[in-house]
C-alpha positions as CSV (number, residue, x, y, z in Angstrom):
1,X,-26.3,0.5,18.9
2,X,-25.4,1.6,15.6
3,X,-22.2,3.9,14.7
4,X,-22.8,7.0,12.4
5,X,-20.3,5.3,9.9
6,X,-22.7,2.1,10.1
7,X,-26.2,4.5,9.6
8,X,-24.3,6.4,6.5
9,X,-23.2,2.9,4.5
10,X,-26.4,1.2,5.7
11,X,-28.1,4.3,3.7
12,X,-26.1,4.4,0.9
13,X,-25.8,0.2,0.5
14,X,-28.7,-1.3,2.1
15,X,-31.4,1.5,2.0
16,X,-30.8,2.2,-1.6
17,X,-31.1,-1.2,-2.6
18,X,-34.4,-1.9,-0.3
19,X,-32.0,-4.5,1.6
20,X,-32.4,-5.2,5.6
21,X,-30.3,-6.6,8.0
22,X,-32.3,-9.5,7.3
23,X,-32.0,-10.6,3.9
24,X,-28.3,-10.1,4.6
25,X,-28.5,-13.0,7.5
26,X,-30.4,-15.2,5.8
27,X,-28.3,-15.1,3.0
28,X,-25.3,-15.5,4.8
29,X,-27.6,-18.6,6.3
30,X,-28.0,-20.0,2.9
31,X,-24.3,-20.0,2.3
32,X,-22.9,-21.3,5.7
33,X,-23.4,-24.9,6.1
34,X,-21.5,-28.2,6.8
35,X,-18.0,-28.0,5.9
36,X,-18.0,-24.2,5.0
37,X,-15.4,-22.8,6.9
38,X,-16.0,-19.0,5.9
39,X,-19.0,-17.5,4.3
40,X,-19.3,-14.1,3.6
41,X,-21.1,-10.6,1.5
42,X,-18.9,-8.0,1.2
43,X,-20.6,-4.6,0.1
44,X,-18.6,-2.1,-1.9
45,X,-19.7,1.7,-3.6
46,X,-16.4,3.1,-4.8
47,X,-16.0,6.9,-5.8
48,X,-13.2,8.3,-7.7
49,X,-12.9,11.4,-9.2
50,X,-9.6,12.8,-11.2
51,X,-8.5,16.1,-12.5
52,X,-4.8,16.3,-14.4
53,X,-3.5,18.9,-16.6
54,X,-0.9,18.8,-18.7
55,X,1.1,21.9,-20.4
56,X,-0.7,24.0,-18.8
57,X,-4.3,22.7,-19.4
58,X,-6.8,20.6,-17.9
59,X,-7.0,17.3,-20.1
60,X,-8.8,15.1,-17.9
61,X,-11.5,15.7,-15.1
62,X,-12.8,12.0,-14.6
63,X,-15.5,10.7,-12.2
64,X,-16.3,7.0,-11.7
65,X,-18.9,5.3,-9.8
66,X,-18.7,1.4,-8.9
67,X,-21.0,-0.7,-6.3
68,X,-21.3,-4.2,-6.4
69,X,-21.3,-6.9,-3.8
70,X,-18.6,-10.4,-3.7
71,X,-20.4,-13.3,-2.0
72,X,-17.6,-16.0,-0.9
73,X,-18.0,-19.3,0.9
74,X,-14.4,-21.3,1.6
75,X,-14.1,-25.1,2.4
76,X,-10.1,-25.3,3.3
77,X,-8.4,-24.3,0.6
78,X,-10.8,-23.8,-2.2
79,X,-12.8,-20.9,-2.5
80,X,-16.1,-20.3,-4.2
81,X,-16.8,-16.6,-5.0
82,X,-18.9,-15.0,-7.3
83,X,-19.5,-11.1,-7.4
84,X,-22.7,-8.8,-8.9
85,X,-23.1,-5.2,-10.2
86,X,-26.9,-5.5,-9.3
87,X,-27.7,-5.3,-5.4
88,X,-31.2,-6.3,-5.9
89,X,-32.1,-9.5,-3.9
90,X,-32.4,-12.0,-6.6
91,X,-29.4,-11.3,-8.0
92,X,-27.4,-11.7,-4.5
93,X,-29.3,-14.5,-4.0
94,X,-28.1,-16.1,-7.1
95,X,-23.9,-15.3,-6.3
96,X,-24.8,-17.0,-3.2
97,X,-26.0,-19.9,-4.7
98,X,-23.1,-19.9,-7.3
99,X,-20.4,-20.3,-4.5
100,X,-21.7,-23.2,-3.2
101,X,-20.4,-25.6,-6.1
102,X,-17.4,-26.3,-3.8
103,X,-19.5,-27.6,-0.9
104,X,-22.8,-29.0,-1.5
105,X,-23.6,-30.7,1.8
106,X,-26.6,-28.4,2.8
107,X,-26.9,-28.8,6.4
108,X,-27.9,-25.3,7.3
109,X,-25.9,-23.0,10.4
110,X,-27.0,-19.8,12.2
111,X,-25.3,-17.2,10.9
112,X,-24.2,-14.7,13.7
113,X,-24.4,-11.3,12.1
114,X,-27.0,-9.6,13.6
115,X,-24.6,-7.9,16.1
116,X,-23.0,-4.6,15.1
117,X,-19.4,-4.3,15.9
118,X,-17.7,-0.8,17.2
119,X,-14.1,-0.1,15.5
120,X,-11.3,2.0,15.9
121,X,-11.2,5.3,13.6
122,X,-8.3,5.5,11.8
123,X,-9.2,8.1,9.4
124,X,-11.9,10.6,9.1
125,X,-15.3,9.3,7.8
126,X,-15.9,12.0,5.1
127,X,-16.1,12.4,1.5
128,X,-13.1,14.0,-0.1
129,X,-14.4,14.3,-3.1
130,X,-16.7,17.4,-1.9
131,X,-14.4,18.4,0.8
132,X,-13.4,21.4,-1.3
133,X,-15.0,23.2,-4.3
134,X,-14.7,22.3,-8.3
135,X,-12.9,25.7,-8.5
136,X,-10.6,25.0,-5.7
137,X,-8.9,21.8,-7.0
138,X,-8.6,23.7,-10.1
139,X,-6.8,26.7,-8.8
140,X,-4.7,24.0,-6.6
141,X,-3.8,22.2,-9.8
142,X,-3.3,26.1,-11.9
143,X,-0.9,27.4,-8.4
144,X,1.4,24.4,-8.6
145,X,2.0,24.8,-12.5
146,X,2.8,28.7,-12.2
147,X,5.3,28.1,-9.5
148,X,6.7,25.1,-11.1
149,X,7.3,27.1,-14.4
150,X,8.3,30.1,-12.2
151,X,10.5,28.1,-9.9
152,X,13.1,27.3,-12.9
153,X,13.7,28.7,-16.3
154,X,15.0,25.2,-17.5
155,X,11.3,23.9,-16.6
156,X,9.7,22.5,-20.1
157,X,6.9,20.3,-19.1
158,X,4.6,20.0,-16.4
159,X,2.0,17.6,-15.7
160,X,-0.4,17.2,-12.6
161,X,-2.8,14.5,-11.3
162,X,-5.3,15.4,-8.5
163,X,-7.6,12.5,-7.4
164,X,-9.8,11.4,-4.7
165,X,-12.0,8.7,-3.6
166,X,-14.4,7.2,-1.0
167,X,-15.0,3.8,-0.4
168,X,-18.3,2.8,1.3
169,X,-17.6,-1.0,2.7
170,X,-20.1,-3.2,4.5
171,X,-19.2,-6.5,5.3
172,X,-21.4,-9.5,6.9
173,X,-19.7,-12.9,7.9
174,X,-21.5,-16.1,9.2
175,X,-19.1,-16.0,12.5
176,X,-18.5,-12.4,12.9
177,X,-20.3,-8.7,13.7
178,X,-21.7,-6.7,10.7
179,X,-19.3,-4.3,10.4
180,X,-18.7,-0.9,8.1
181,X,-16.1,1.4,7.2
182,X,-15.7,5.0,5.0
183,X,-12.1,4.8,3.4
184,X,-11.1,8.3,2.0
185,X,-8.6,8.6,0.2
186,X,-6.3,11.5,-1.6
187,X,-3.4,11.9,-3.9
188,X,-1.7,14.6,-5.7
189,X,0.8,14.0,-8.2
190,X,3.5,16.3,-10.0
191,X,6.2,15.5,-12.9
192,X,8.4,17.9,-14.3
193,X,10.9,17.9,-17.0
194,X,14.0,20.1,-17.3
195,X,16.1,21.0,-20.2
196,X,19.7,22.1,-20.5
197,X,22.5,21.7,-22.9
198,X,20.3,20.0,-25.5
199,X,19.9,17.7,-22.2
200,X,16.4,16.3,-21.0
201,X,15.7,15.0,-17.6
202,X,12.5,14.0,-15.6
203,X,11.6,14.6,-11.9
204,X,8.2,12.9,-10.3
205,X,7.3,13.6,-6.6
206,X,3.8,12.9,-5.1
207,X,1.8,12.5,-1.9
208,X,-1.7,11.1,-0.4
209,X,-3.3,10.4,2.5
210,X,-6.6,9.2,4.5
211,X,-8.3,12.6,4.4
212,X,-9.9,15.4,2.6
213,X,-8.5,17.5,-0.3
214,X,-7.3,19.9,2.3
215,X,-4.4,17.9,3.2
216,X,-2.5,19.4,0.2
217,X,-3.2,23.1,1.4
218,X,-2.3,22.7,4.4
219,X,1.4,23.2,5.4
220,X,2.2,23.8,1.5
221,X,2.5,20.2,1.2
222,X,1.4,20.7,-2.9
223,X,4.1,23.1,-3.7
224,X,6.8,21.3,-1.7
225,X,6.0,18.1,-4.3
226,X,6.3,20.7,-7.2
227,X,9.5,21.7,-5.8
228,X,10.7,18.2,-5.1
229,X,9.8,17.1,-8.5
230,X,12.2,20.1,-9.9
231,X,14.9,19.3,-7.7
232,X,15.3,15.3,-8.7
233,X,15.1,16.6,-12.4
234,X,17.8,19.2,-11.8
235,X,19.9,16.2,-10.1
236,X,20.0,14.1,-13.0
237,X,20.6,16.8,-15.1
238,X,23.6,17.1,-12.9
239,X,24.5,13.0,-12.9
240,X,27.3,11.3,-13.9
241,X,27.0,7.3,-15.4
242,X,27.1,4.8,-11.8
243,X,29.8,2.6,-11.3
244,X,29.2,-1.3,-10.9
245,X,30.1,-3.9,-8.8
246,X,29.9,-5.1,-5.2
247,X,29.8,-1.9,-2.7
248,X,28.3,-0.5,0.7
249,X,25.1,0.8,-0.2
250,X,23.4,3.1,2.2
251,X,19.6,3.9,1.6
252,X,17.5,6.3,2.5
253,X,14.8,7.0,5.1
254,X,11.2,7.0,3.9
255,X,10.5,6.0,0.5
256,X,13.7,3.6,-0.1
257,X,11.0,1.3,2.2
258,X,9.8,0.1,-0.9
259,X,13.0,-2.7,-1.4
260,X,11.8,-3.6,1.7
261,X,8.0,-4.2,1.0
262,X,9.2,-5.8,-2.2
263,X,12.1,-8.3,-1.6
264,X,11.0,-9.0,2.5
265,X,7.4,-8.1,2.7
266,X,6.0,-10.0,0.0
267,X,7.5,-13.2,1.4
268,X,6.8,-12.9,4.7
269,X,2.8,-12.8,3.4
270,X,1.2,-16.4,4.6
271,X,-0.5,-17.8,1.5
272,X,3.5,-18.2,0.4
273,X,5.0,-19.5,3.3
274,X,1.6,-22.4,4.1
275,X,2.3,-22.8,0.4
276,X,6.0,-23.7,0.8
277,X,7.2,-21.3,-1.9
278,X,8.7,-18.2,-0.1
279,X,12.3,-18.0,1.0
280,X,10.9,-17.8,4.5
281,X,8.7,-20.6,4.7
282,X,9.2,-22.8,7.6
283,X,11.5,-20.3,9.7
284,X,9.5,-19.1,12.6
285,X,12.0,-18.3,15.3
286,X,15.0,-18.7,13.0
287,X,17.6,-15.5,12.5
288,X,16.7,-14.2,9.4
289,X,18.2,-10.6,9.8
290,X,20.8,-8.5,11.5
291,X,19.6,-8.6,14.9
292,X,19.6,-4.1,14.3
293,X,16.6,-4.8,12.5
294,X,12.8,-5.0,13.6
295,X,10.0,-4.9,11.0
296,X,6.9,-4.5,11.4
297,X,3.6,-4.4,9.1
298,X,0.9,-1.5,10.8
299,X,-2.4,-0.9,9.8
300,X,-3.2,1.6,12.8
301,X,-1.2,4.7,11.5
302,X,-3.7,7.4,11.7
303,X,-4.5,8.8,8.0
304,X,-1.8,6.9,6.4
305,X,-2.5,5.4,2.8
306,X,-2.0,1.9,4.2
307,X,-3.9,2.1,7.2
308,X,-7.5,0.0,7.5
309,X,-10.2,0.2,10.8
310,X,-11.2,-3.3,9.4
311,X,-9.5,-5.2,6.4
312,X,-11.5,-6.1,3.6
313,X,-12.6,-9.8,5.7
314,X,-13.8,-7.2,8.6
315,X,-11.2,-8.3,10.9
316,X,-9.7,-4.9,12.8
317,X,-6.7,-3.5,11.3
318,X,-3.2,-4.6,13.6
319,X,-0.2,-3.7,14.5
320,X,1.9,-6.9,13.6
321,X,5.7,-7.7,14.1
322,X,7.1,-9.8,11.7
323,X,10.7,-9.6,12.4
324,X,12.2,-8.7,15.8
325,X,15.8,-8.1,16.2
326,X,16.6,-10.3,13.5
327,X,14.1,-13.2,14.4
328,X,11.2,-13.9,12.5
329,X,8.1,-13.9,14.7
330,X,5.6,-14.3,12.3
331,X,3.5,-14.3,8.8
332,X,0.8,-11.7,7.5
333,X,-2.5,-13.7,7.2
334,X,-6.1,-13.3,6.2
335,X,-9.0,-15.7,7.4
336,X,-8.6,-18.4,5.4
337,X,-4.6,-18.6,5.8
338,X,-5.0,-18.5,9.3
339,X,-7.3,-21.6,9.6
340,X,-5.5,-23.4,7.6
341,X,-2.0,-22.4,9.0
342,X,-3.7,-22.4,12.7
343,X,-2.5,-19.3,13.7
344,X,-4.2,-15.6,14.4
345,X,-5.9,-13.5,12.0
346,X,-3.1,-10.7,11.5
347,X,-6.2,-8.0,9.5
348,X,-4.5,-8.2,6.1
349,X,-6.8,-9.8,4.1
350,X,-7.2,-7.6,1.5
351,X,-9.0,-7.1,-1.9
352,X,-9.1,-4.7,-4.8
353,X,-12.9,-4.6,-5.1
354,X,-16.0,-6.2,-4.4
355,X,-15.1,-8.2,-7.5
356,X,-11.9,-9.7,-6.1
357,X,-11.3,-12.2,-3.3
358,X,-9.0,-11.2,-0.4
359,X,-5.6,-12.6,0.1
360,X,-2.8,-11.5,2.5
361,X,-1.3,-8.2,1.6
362,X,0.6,-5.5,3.5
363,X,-0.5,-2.5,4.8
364,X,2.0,0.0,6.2
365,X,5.2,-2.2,6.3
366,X,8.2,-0.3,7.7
367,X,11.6,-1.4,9.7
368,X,12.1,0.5,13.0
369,X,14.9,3.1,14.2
370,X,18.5,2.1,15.5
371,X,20.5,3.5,17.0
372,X,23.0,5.7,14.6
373,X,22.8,8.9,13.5
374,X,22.6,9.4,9.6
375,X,26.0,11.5,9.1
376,X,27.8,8.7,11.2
377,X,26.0,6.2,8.7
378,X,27.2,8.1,5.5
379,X,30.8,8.9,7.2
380,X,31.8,5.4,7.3
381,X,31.5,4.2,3.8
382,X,34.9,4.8,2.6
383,X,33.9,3.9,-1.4
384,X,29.8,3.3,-1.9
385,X,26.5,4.3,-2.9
386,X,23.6,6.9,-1.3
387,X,20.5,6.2,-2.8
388,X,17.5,8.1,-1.1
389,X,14.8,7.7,-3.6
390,X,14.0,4.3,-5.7
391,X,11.7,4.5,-9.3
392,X,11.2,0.7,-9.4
393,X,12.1,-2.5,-9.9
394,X,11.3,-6.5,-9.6
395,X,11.4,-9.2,-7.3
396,X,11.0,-13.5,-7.0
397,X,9.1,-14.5,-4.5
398,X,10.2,-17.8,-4.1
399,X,14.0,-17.2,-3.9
400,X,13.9,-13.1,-2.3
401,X,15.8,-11.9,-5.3
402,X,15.3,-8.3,-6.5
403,X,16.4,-6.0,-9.2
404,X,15.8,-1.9,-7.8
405,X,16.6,1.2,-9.8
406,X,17.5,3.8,-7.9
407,X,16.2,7.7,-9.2
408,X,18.2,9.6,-7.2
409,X,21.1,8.2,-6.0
410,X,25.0,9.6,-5.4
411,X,28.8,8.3,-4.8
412,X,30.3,8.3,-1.1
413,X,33.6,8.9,-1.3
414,X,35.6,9.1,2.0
415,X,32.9,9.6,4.4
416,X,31.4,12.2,2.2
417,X,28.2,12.6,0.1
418,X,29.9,13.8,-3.6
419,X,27.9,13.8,-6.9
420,X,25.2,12.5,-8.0
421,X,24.6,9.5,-10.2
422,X,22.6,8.4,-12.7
423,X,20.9,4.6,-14.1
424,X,22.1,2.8,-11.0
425,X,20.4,-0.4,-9.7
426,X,20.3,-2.2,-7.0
427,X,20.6,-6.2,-7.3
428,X,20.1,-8.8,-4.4
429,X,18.0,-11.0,-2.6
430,X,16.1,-10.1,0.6
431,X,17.2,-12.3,3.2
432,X,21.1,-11.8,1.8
433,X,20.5,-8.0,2.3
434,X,19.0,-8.3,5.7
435,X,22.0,-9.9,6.8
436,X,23.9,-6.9,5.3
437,X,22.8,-4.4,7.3
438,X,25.3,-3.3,9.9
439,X,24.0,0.5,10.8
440,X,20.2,1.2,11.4
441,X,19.7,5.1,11.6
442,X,17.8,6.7,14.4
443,X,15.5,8.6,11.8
444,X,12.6,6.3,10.9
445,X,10.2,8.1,8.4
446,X,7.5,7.1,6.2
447,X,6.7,7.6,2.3
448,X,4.9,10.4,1.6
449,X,1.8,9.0,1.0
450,X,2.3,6.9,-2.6
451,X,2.6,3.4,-2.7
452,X,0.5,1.1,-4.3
453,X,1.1,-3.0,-4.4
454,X,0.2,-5.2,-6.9
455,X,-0.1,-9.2,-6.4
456,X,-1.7,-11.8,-8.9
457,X,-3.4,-9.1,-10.6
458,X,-5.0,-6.7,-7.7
459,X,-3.2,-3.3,-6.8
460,X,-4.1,-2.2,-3.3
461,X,-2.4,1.3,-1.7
462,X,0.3,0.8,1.1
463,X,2.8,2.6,3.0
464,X,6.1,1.7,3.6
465,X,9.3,3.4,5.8
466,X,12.9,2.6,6.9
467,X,15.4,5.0,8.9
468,X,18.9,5.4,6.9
469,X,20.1,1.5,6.7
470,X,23.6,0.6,5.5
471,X,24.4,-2.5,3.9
472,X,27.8,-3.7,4.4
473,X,27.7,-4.9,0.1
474,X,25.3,-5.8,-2.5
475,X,25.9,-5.5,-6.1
476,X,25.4,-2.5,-7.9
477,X,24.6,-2.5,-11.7
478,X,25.7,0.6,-13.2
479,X,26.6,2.4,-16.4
480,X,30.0,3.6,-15.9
């Protein structure tokens, strides 16, 4: 029986192109064969559309259309891919053929694809790129400039970027069901800068989701980012130069996440660790963590930017531990990984587009709640740093090492939350810092809806999350 999601990218893939189910199995047939350990067509149309104003006028309104399909075959570690703008038979017939240079022993296999598999919704299956009116996103866009300009006198400059997208994905796999999926996704950004005393700071907030444009109407979501925005500018307006040196640090709930994604996520991905090169290669069952802290990577967080009903190899998006209590259970892995590594499929093989090849990538990474309360946190630093929000920053795989700036950020003096500071970074490496940690808040929360990952040249969106976390010391680099 077929799903509605399966009938609508069917339509808009197959039908379009004057494809059936069967040219798709017997080119999956032509691909699999002896010593082919994956073989697979993965159909992509990608809709984006972008409005953003700046000084008060619209400078941009952007649409993009992309379809294509990536054939892949893999024989252990080597893969052969090839990918094609042109759905047309002959020219999918030819990527096929193109893949096979890494295994040219042609004994044929049955490719089992003619079953259609039923998935979990994770997200709505619409298009948010008509879910309101032309009109509407520009009124959204002209109401969050007026109240930013009206919100603070010292306001100079506001930009704003409203975009959506849809993504149409079909995937067929010599060993597994035909599968589809319908990925909205939304995201409103907001950037203000302030001026005082001859003095020029700038405030960013944003937020996105699974869902239609509505999301930012409803419960005032775009005019609490325009506020946000102003009130991060109007704190560094505020800041005084950060002090260096080896402190407590205590970081925030939600966004601060991203040091975690960064410095622990990335090395707990398995193409690192069956490579050898990540700090946490080989330590399955080792302590690698304060036993306060369990982290987990979740790709079933309804609506979240992270969250997949199938990754990008059509295995069903998971709910994974990776470290529990402090021990490490385990490695983030797409198909091929997990052959090779002989462990589970995890569903975070990933990919940028039809044109890339998946890998093993995070999806909504996040440690869970302890149990302290965030004043008790904060009250106990006698001489440290608060920082709630992060900008950016860098991090080595292969030794966990990181380098974090910190946007918002403010000195704890005596148990107390004092002023606020400004150029402060965070430097460390992962597994040091998760050995740090001595309080886990009771306040778990995610990012609002932002994050995007980059690895080896493919950005994908994420979520990440953390409750408020202190670490006992870690070297702050500072102006002061």
């Amino acid at each position: 029986m077929q799903t509605s999601t399966f009938k609508t990218v069917k339509a808009a893939i197959l039908d379009t192109a004057d494809l059936v189910d069967e040219d798709i199995k017997n080119i999956a047939e032509s691909i699999q064969g002896k010593g082919i350990d994956i073989a697979d067509l993965y159909f992509q149309i990608h809709r984006q559309e972008t409005w953003v104003m700046e000084d008060g006028k619209i400078k941009e309104g952007a649409f993009s259309l992309d379809k294509g399909v990536g054939v892949r075959a893999v024989s252990g570690d080597k893969t052969g891919f090839a990918y094609s703008d042109d759905l047309s038979i002959a020219a999918i017939k030819k990527a096929a053929q193109a893949t096979q240079s890494i295994a040219r022993l042609g004994q044929s296999s049955s490719a089992k694809i003619s079953e259609i598999s039923q998935i979990s919704s994770r997200y709505p299956s619409i298009d948010p790129l008509i879910s309101i009116s032309e009109q509407k996103k520009i009124d959204l866009i002209k109401t969050i400039n007026e109240l930013a300009r009206n919100e603070d006198s010292r306001v100079q400059q506001v930009n704003i970027s409203l975009s959506s997208s849809q993504d149409m994905i079909l995937i067929a796999a010599a060993d597994i069901p035909l599968v589809a999926d319908i990925r909205p996704l939304v995201r409103l950004n907001v950037s203000v800068i302030l001026e005082e005393n001859n003095r020029r700071e700038q405030g960013y907030a944003g937020g996105g989701a699974r869902s239609s444009l509505d999301y930012f109407m409803d419960n005032k979501i775009a005019i609490d980012l325009a506020k946000e925005a102003i009130r991060l500018a109007s704190i560094q307006l505020k800041a005084k130069p950060a002090p260096a040196g080896s402190m407590p640090v205590v970081l925030g709930s939600g966004w601060p996440g991203i040091l975690l994604h960064e410095a622990v996520g990335h090395g707990l991905e398995g193409d690192f660790n069956r490579k050898g090169v990540s700090t946490f290669s080989g330590r399955i069952g080792d302590q690698v963590a304060s036993k306060l802290c369990t982290i987990v990577d979740d790709g079933t967080l309804v609506n979240r930017r992270g969250s997949l009903a199938i990754d990008d190899e059509g295995i069903p998006g998971q709910y994974n531990v990776l470290i529990e209590d402090g021990i490490l259970k385990g490695y983030m892995q797409d198909r091929m990984n997990s052959k090779l590594m002989g462990v589970p499929t995890t569903g975070n093989g990933r990919r940028e587009s039809y044109a890339h090849i998946p890998m093993p990538r995070m999806t909504n990474t996040y440690m869970l709640a302890g149990p302290h309360d965030h004043d008790e946190i904060i009250a106990s630093v006698k001489k440290g740093i608060y920082a709630p929000n992060f900008s950016g920053g860098q991090v080595d795989i292969t030794s966990g090492k990181f380098v974090f700036s910190a946007n918002e950020a403010y000195m704890i003096e005596d148990g107390k939350i004092s002023f606020p500071l400004k150029g402060a970074m965070l430097i460390g490496d992962g597994p040091d810092v998760l050995g740090k940690i001595s309080m886990v808040g009771n306040n778990l929360e995610l990012d609002a809806g932002v994050g995007t990952c980059g690895k080896e040249g493919q950005s994908v969106p994420v979520g990440v999350g953390q409750p408020t976390l202190k670490i006992d010391e870690i070297t702050v680099g500072g102006t002061a």
